[in-house]
C-alpha positions as CSV (number, residue, x, y, z in Angstrom):
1,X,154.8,96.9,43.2
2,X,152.0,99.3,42.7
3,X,152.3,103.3,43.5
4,X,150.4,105.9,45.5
5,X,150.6,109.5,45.2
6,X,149.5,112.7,47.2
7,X,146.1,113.3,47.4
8,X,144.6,116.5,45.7
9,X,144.6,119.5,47.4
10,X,146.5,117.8,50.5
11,X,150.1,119.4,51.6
12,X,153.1,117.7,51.6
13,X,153.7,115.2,54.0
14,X,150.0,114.6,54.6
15,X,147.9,111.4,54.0
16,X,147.9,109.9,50.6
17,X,145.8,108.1,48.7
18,X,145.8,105.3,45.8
19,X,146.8,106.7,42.7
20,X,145.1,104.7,39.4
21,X,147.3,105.0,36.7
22,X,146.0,106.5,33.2
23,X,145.7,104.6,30.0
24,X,147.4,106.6,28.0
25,X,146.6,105.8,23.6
26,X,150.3,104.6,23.0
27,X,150.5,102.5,25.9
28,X,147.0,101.0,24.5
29,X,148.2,100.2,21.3
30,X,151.6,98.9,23.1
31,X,149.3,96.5,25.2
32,X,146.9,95.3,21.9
33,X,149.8,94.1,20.1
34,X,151.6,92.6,22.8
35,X,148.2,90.5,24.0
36,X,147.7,89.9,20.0
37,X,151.2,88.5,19.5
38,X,150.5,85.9,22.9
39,X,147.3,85.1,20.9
40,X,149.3,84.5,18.1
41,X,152.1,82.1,19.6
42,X,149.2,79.9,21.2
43,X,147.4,79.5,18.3
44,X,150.8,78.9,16.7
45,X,151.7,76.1,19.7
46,X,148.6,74.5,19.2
47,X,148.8,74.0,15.5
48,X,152.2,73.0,15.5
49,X,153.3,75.9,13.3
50,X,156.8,76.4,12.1
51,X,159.2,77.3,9.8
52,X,162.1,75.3,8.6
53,X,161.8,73.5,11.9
54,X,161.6,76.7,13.7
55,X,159.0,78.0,16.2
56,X,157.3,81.1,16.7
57,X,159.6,82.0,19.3
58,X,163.0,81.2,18.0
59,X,162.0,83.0,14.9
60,X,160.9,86.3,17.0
61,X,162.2,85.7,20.0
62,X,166.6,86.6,20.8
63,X,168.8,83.2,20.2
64,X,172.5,84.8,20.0
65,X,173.1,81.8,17.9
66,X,170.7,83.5,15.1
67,X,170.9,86.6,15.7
68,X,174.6,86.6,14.1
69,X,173.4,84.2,11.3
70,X,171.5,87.4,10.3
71,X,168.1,87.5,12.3
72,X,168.8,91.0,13.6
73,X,164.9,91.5,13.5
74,X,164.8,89.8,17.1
75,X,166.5,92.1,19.3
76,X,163.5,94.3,18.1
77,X,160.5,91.4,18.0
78,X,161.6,89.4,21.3
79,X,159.4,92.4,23.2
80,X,156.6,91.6,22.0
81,X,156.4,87.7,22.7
82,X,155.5,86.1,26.1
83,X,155.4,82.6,27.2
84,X,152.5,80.6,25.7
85,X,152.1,77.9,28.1
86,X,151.4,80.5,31.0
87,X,149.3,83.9,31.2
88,X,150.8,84.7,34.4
89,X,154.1,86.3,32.6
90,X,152.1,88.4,30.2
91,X,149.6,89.4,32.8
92,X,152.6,90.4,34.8
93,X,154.3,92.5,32.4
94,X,150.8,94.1,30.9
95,X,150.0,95.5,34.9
96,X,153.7,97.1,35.2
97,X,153.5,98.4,32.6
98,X,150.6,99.8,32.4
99,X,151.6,101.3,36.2
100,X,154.6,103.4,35.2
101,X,153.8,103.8,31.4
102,X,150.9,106.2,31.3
103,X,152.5,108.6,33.6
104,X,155.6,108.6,31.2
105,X,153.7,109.5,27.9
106,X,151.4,111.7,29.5
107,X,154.5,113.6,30.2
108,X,156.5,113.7,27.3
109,X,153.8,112.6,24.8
110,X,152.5,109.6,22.9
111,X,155.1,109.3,20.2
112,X,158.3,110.1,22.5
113,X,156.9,107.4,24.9
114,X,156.8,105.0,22.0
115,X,160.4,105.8,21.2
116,X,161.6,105.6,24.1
117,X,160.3,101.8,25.0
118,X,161.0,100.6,21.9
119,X,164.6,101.7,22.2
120,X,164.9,100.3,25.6
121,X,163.5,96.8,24.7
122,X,165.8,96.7,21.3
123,X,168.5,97.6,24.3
124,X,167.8,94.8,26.5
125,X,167.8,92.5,23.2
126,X,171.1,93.2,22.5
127,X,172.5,93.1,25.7
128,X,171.1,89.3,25.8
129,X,172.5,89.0,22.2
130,X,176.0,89.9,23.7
131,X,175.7,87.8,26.8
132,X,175.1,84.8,24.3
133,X,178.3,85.5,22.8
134,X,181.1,85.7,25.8
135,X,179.0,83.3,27.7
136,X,178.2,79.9,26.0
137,X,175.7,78.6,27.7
138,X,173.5,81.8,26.6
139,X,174.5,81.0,23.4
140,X,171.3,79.0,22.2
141,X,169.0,80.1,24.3
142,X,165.6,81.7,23.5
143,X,165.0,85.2,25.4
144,X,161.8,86.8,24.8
145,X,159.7,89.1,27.0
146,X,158.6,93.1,27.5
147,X,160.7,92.8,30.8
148,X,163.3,94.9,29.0
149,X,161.3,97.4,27.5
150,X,159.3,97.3,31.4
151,X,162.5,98.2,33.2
152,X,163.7,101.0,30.9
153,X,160.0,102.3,32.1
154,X,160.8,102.0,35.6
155,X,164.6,103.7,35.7
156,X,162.4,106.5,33.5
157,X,159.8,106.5,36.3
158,X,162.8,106.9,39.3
159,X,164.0,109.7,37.4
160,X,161.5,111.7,36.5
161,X,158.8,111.2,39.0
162,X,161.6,110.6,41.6
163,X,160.4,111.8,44.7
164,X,157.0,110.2,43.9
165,X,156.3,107.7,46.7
166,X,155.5,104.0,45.3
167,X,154.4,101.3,47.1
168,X,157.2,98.5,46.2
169,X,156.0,94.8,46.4
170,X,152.5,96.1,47.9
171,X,154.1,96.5,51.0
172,X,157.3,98.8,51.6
173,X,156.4,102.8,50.6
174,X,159.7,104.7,49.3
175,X,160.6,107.0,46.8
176,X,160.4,105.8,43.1
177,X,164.0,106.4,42.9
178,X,164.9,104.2,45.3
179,X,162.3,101.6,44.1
180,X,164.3,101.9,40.4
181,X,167.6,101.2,42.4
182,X,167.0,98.6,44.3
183,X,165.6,96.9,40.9
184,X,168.8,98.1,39.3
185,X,171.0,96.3,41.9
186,X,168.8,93.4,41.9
187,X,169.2,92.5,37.9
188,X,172.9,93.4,38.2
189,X,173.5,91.4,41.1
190,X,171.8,88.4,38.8
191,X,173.6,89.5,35.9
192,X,177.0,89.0,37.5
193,X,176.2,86.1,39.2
194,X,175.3,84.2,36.2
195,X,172.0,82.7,37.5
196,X,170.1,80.4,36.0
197,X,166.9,80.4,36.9
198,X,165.4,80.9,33.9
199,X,164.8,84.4,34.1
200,X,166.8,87.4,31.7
201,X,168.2,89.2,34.2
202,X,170.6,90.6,31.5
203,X,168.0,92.0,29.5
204,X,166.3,93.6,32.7
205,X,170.0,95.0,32.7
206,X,170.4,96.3,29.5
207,X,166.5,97.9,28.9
208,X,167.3,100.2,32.4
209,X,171.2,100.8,31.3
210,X,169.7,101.6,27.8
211,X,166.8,104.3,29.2
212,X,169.4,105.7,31.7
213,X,171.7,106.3,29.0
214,X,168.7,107.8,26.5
215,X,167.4,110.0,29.0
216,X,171.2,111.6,30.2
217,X,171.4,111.9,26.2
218,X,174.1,110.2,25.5
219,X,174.1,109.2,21.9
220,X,171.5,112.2,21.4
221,X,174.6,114.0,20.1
222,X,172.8,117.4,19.0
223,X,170.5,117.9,21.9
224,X,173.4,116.6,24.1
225,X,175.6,119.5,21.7
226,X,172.9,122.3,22.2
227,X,172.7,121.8,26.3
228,X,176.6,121.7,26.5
229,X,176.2,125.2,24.1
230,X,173.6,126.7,26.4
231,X,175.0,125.6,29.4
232,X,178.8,127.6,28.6
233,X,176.7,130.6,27.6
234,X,175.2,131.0,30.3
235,X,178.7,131.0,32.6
236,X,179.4,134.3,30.2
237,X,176.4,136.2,32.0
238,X,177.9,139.1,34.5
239,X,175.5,140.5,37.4
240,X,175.9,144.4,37.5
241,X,174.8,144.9,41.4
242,X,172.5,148.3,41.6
243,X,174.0,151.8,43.3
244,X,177.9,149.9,43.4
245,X,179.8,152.8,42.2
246,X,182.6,150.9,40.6
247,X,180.4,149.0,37.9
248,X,183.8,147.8,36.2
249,X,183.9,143.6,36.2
250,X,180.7,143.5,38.0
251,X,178.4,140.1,37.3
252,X,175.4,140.7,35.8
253,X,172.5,138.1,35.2
């Protein structure tokens, strides 16, 4: 996947051209400490480090099994960890994100951006946390990834860039809200299915249900309160229509 975007000065519906995505300061800092925390869980394989016989990664990554022992800190820590024996799944996440993150903060700012993906990969670390517990098999298994956090980023991207055309798998151009849909369908489809090919499709799942849900402002109760507010005020505006000689009952806006 990668993205393009109208060129400069060009109308609609003319040419486009490559567009190189910004990198913004939060979605720096997001990168640093996801590549320092891969840094960490080689040197941490190579060493042999654990504790109490457990790894880096069952200690920071999600195991349902642990998480209801009390190790609540993974739904939130699981983001941030990749798999040590292979650069290509950091390296993946890191470009995708990068793709669709600067956009997002440079348009709602550095600290909502933060917000926003760390709520979407503590989202996708729960919803792995419940598919542990009403599915066994799930039950002891080690998730950890920024795939979560990555599609909450892209369901933000189909939504507020949605008519933005994106270039999906390098080759098919469509609009970024299709692009998030398909990539909706395609981790619930996986979900459902129960696959098992080693990949979270759940927690792909639960980080786009989890920023579609944010962004409508669901639990956002007073901003969600104030809208609801402004929106039946504004049903009490009346138009008065100029030179009507019966002004009685007329709307007015």
């Amino acid at each position: 996947m990668s993205y393009y975007r109208q060129g400069p000065g060009r109308p609609s519906g003319s040419r486009v051209s490559i567009g190189v995505p910004p990198v913004t300061p939060y979605l720096k800092l997001i990168m640093i400490v996801t590549g320092a925390v891969w840094l960490l869980q080689v040197l941490c394989g190579a060493v042999g480090f654990s504790i109490a016989g457990l790894s880096i990664e069952h200690i920071l990554g999600v195991m349902p099994a642990l998480v209801v022992r009390g190790f609540l800190w993974q739904v939130g820590t699981y983001m941030f960890l990749h798999d040590p024996a292979s650069i290509f799944h950091i390296l993946f996440n890191l470009v995708f994100i990068w793709m669709f993150g600067g956009e997002l903060e440079r348009q709602w700012g550095g600290p909502a951006f933060l917000r926003y993906y760390l709520v979407c990969g503590i989202g996708g670390g729960v919803f792995a946390t419940i598919m542990g517990l009403v599915y066994p098999p799930h039950y002891n298994v080690v998730t950890f990834g920024a795939s979560g956090a990555l599609f909450g980023l892209i369901m933000a991207f189909g939504m507020v860039f949605a008519e933005r055309t994106v270039l999906f798998m390098l080759l098919f151009p469509m609009k970024a809200r299709t692009m998030a849909m398909i990539l909706f369908a395609i981790a619930f489809f996986y979900t459902v299915s129960g696959s098992s090919d080693g990949i979270s499709h759940v927690g792909h799942l639960g980080g786009a249900v989890t920023g579609f849900l944010y962004l409508k402002r669901v639990w956002r109760v007073g901003d969600l309160y104030r809208e609801l507010k402004w929106k039946i005020r504004r049903r009490r505006f009346k138009v008065m229509q100029k030179n009507e000689k019966d002004d009685f009952d007329r709307w007015i806006h």
